[in-house]
N, C-alpha and C positions, 0 to 999 in steps of 0.2 A: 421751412428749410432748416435743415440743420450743419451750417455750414462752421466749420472750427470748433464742433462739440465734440468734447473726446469722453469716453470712459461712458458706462451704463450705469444708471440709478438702481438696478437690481430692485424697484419698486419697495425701497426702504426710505427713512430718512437720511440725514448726512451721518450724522451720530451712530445711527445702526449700523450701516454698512460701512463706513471704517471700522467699527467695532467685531463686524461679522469676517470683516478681513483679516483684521489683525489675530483672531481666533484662527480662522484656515493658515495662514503660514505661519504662525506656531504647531498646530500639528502636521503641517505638512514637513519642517524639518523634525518636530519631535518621532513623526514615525517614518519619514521617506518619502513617503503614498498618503493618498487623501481619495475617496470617493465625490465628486460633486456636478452640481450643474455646468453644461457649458457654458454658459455665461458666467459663475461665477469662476469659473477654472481662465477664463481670458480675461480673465478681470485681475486675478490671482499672479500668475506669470510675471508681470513689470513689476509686480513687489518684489516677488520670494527673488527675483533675479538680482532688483537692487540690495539685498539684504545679504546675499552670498556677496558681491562685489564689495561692498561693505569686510563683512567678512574679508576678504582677500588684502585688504587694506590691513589692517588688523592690527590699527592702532587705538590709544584708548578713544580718540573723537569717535570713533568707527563703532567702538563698543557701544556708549552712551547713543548712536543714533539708533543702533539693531534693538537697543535696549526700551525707545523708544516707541517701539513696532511690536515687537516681540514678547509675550508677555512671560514668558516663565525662562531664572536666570537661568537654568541646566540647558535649556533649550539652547541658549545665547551660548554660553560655554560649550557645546556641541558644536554649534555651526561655528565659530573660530577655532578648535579646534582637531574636529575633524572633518563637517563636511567642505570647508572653505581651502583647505589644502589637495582636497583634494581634487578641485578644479584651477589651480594653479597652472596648472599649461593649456587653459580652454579660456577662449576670449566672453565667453556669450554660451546662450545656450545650453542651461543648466536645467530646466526644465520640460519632460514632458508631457504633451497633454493627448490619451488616448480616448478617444471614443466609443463610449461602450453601448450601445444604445437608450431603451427608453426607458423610463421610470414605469413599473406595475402601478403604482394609483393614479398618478396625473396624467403622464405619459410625457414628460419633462425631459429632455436629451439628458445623459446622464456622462460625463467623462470619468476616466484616472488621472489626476495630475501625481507625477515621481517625480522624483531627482533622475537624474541621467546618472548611472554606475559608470567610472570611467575607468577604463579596461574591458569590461566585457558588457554585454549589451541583453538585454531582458527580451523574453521570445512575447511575441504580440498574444495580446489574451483571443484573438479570434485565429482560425481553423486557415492557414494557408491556402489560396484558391489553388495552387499548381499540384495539390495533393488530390484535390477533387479531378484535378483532369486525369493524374494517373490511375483511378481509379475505375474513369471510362473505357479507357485505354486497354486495362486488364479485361474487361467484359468485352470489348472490341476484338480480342485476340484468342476467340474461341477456334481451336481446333477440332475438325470437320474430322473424320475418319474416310480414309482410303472408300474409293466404290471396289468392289469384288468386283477382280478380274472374268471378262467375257470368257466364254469360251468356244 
């Protein structure tokens, strides 16, 4: 049973996969977006979250802990900078994680983990289902022509 077991070994050592972390949310605030597994993207989320919260502190203890995680200084200088001010009126919830489907060679689920844009909001990378109905709908709405009048 695994009862009080929290977090995934991601079938690494301890060493790799902190190390394999700490590389994803350095690029995840170096570029916004990051492609990866879902497990490694729910594994990912309770960092990059404490790392912006951090951030939003953004006092020098604050620096030295992100600095800690975080491997490249512009990176650290970007997230206090700009992306940490920018969630200044948001409690939580800095992150999202999309689902994209499968990997072509393993077949591995595959997510997007972003930042959350605040103000305006990112259109989902998959095909809105309520487009597919009005699409039936259209073909649904053939018009017959009149029968010629008896005589």
């Amino acid at each position: 049973m695994r009862h009080q077991i929290a977090g995934r070994k991601l079938g690494r050592t301890t060493s790799h996969r902190l190390a394999m972390l700490r590389n994803l949310v350095t690029s995840l605030f170096e570029h916004e977006r990051v492609k990866t597994t879902d497990a490694k993207a729910k594994e990912l989320r309770p960092l990059a979250e404490k790392m912006i919260g951090l951030g939003k502190q953004g006092d020098l203890h604050a620096r030295r802990q992100v600095l800690a995680v975080v491997r490249k200084h512009e990176v650290v200088r970007k997230l206090f900078d700009i992306l940490s001010p920018r969630y200044k009126s948001r409690n939580g919830g800095y992150i999202r994680i999309v689902k994209m489907g499968r990997r072509h060679g393993d077949g591995a689920p595959l997510s997007l983990v972003e930042l959350i844009s605040e103000g305006k909001e990112t259109k989902a990378l998959k095909k809105p289902k309520a487009g597919r109905r009005r699409e039936k709908k259209k073909r649904a709405e053939v018009v017959t022509p009149p029968e010629p009048a008896k005589l």
